[in-house]
C-alpha positions as CSV (number, residue, x, y, z in Angstrom):
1,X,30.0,-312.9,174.8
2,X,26.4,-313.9,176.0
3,X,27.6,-313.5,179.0
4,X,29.0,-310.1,178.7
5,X,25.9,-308.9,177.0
6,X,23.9,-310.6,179.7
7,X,25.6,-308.9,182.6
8,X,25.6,-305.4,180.8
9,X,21.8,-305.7,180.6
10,X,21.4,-307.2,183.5
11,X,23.6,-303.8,185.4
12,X,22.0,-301.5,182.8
13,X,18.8,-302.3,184.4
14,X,19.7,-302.0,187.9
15,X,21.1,-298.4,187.2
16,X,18.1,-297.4,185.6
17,X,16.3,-298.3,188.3
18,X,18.5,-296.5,190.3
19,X,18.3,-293.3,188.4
20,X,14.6,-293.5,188.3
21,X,14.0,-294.0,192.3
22,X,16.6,-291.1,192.9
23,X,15.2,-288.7,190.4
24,X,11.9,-289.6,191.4
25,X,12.9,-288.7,195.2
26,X,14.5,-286.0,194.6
27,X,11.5,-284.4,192.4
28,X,9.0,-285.3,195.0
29,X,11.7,-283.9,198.1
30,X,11.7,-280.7,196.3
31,X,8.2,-280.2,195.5
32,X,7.0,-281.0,199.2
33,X,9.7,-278.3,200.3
34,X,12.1,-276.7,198.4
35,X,14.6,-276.3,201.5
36,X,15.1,-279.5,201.4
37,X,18.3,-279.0,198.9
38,X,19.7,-275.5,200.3
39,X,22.9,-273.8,199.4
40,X,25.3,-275.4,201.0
41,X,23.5,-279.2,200.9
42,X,23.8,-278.6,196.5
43,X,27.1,-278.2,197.1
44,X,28.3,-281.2,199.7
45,X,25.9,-282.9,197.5
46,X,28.0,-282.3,194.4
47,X,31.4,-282.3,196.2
48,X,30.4,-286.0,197.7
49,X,28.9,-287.9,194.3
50,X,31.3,-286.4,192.2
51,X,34.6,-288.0,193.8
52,X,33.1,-290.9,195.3
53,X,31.0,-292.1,191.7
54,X,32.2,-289.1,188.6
55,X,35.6,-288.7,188.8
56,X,36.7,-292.4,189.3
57,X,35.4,-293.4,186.3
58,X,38.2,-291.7,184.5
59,X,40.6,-294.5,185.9
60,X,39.7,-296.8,183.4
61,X,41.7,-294.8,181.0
62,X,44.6,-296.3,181.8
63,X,43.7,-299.7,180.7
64,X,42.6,-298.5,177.6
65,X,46.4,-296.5,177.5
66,X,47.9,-300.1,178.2
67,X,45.9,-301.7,175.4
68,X,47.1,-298.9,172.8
69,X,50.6,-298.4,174.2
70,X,50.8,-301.9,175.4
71,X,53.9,-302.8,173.3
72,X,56.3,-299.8,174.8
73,X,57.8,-301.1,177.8
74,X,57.5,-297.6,179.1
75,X,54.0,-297.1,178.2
76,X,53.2,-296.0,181.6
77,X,55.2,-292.8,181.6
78,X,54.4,-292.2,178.3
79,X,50.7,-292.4,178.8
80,X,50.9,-290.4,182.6
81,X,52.9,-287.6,180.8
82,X,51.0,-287.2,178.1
83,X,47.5,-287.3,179.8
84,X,48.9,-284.9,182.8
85,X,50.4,-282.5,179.9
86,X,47.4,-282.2,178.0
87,X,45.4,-281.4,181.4
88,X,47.9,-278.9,182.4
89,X,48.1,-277.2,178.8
90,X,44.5,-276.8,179.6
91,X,44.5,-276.3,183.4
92,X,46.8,-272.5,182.5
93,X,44.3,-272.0,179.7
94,X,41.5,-271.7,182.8
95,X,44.2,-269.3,184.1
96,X,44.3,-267.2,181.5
97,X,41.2,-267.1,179.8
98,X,38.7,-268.7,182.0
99,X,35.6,-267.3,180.2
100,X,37.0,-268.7,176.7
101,X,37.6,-271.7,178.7
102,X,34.3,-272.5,180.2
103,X,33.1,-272.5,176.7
104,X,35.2,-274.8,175.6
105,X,34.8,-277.1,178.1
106,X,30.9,-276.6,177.7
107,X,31.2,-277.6,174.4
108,X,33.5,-280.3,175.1
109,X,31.1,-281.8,177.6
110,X,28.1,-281.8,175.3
111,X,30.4,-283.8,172.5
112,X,31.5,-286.1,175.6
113,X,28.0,-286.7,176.0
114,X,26.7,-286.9,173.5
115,X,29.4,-289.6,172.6
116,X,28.6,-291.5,175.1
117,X,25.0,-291.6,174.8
118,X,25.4,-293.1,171.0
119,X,27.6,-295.9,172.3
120,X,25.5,-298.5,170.7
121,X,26.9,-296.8,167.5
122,X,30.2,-296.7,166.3
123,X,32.2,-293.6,166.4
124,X,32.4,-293.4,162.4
125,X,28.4,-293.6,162.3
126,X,27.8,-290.8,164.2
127,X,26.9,-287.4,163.3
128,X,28.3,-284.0,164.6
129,X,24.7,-282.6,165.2
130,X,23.4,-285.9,166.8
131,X,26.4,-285.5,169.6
132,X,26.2,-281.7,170.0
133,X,22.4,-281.6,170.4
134,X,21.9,-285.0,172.3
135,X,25.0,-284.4,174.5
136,X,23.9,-280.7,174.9
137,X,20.9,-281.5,176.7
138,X,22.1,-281.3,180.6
139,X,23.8,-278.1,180.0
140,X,21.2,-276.3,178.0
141,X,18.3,-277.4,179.7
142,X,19.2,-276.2,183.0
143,X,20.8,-272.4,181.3
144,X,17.2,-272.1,180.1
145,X,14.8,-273.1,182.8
146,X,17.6,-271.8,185.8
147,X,19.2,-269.1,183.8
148,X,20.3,-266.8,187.3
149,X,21.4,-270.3,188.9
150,X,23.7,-271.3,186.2
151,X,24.9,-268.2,185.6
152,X,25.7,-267.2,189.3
153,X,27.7,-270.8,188.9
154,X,29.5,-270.0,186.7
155,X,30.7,-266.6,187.9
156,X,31.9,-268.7,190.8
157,X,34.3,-270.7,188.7
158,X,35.6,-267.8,186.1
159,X,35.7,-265.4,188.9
160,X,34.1,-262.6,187.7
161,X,30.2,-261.6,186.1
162,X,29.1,-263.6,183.0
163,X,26.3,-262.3,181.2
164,X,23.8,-264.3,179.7
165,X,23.1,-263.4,175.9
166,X,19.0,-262.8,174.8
167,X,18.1,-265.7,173.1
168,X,15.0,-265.9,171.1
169,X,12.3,-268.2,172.6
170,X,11.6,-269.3,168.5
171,X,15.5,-271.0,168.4
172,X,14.7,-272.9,171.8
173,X,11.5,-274.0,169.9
174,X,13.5,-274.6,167.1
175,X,16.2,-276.8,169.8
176,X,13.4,-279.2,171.4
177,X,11.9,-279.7,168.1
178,X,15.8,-281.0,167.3
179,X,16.4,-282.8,170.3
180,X,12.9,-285.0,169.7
181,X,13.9,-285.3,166.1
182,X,17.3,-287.1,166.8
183,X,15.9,-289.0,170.0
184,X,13.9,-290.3,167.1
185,X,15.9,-291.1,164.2
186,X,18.4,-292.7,166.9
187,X,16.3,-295.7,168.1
188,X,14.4,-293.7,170.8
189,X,14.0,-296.3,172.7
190,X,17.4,-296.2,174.4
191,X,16.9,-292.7,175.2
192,X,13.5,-293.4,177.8
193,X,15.8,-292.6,180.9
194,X,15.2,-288.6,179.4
195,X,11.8,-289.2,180.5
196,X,12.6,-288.9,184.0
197,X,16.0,-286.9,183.3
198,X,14.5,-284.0,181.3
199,X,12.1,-283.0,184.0
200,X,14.8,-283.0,186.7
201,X,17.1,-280.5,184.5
202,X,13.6,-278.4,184.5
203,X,12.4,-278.5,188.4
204,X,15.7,-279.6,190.8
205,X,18.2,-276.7,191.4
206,X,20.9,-277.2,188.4
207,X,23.9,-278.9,190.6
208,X,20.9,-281.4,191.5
209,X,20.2,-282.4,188.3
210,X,23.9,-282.9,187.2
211,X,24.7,-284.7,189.5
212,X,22.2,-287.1,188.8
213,X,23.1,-286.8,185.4
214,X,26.3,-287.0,185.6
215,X,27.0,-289.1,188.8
216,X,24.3,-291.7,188.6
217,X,23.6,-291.8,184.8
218,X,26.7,-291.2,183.4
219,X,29.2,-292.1,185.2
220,X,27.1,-295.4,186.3
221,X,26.9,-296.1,182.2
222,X,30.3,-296.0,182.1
223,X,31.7,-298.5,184.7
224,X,28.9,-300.9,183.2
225,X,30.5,-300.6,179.7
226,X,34.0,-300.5,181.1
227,X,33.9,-303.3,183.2
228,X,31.6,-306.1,181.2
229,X,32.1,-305.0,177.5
230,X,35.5,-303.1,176.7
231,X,36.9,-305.8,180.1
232,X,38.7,-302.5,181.2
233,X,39.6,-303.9,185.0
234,X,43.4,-304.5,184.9
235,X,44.1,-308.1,185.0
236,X,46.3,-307.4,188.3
237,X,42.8,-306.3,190.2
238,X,39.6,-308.1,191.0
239,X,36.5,-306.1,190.0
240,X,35.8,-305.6,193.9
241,X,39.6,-304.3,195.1
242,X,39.7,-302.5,191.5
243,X,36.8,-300.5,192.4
244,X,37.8,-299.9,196.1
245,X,41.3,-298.0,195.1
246,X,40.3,-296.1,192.3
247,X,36.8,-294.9,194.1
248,X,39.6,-294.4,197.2
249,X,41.8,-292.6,195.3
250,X,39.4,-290.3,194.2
251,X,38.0,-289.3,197.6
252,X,41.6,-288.9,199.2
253,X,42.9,-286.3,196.4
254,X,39.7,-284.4,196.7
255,X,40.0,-284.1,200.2
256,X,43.4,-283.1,199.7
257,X,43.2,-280.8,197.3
258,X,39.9,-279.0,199.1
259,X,42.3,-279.1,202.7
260,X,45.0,-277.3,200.5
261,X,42.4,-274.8,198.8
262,X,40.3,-274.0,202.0
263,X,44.0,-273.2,204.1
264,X,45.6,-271.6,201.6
265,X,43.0,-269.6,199.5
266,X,40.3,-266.7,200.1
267,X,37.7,-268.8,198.7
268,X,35.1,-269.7,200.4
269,X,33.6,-273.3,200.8
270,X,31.3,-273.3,197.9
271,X,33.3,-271.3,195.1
272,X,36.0,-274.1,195.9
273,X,33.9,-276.8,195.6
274,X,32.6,-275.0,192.4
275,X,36.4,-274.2,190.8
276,X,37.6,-277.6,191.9
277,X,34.8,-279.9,190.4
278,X,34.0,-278.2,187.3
279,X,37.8,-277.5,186.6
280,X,38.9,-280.6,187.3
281,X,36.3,-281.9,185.4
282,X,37.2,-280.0,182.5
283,X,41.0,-280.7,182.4
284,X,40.2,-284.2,182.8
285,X,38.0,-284.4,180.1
286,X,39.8,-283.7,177.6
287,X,42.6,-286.2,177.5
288,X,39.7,-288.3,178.3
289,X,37.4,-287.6,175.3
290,X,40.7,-287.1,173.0
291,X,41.5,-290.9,174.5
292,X,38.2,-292.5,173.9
293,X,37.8,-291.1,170.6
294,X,41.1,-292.1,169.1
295,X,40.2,-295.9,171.0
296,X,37.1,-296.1,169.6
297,X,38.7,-295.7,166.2
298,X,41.1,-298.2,166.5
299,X,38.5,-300.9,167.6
């Protein structure tokens, strides 16, 4: 157990160092020129960290499937039907009601989050308002300091205008005043990378700042949790070959499904790379959050 602990801090460290070199960077980069992350480069940007580091992370669900379902010899198909069902329920949903579906997933994002950032709690300790408003903050933050940027985004995924509703500048006061609040009253301490994270979501272009967010503070948080607390690597894997397929896997199907969007769609390069990543994302994380929540009950 020392040794678990040991090697999560020990990681933990080393990806906040990370996090703060490339969100250092990438503040200084933008300031000296703000070219330097144009159009297109936001968007290779995304497309790139998001397969090779975000959407991996998600493979660890099926351990955590094996652990609960262990005991069915057919746990496997159980758990790939259910998961892929539930993503598909949700992936028609985006169909038919994209706007009603953005918000949903917006709101199922923050709770992810904000899940996942009061890990060192368990899930019966925490509070509905501390995971809305802490998990809320790389969505918010960005709508209010890049309002026309986010909002242009997200007409690229829904596929039509989205208007952004007047909101007074007293409830943002009344937000931040919040957010300090419950960075406070939940050991503040373990919220310092927000130092560094809170002025990215203000100055880098808003696909910037998620995906060091997401990518690189995260995602990163995740495998370090995954792989030296919860043991989540499949027993038939070493950590190494583990890491190779799933981070393999996830840059094969996205070039796949991009070949398949780009030579079969009217879309061009950056609304796919918008609808793919953000959709995907969204379908995926709901089995996802649905799965670690009913895991982290059981434990």
């Amino acid at each position: 157990m020392q040794l678990n602990q040991y090697s999560v801090k020990k990681f933990e460290h080393t990806q906040l160092l990370l996090l703060i070199n490339l969100s250092l960077l990438s503040i200084i980069l933008f300031l000296i020129n703000p070219n330097v992350f144009d159009y297109y480069m936001q968007y290779y940007l995304l497309i790139v960290f998001v397969s090779v580091i975000g959407l991996p992370h998600g493979f660890f669900d099926y351990t955590i499937g094996k652990r609960l379902l262990g005991t069915n010899p057919n746990w496997v198909w159980i758990f790939t039907i259910g998961y892929t069902l539930i993503s598909g329920i949700y992936f028609l949903l985006w169909n038919l009601m994209p706007l009603a579906s953005l918000l949903f997933f917006l709101l199922l994002a923050a709770y992810h989050f904000g899940m996942e950032e009061l890990a060192h709690k368990k899930y019966s300790d925490m509070s509905i308002s501390d995971i809305f408003i802490i998990g809320s903050i790389p969505i918010v933050l960005p709508i209010i300091f890049h309002s026309k940027d986010v909002f242009f985004i997200f007409e690229q995924i829904v596929g039509y205008p989205v208007t952004m509703p007047l909101v007074s500048e007293y409830i943002w006061l009344v937000y931040f005043t919040l957010v300090l609040y419950k960075f406070y009253s939940n050991n503040y301490k373990r919220f310092l990378p927000y130092v560094l994270l809170i002025p990215c979501f203000v100055i880098l272009p808003p696909l910037i700042s998620f995906v060091l967010y997401f990518c690189f503070h995260h995602s990163l948080n995740h495998y370090i949790i995954s792989i030296y607390e919860d043991k989540l690597v499949p027993d038939s894997f070493t950590l190494r070959g583990f890491l190779f397929t799933i981070v393999s896997a996830s840059v094969v199907f996205s070039i796949f499904i991009l070949g398949m969007l780009s030579n079969f769609s009217d879309y061009t390069i950056d609304i796919i790379i918008a609808k793919y990543t953000f959709i995907l994302l969204a379908c995926l994380t709901l089995p996802h959050l649905m799965l670690n929540i009913f895991y982290e009950i059981k434990k």
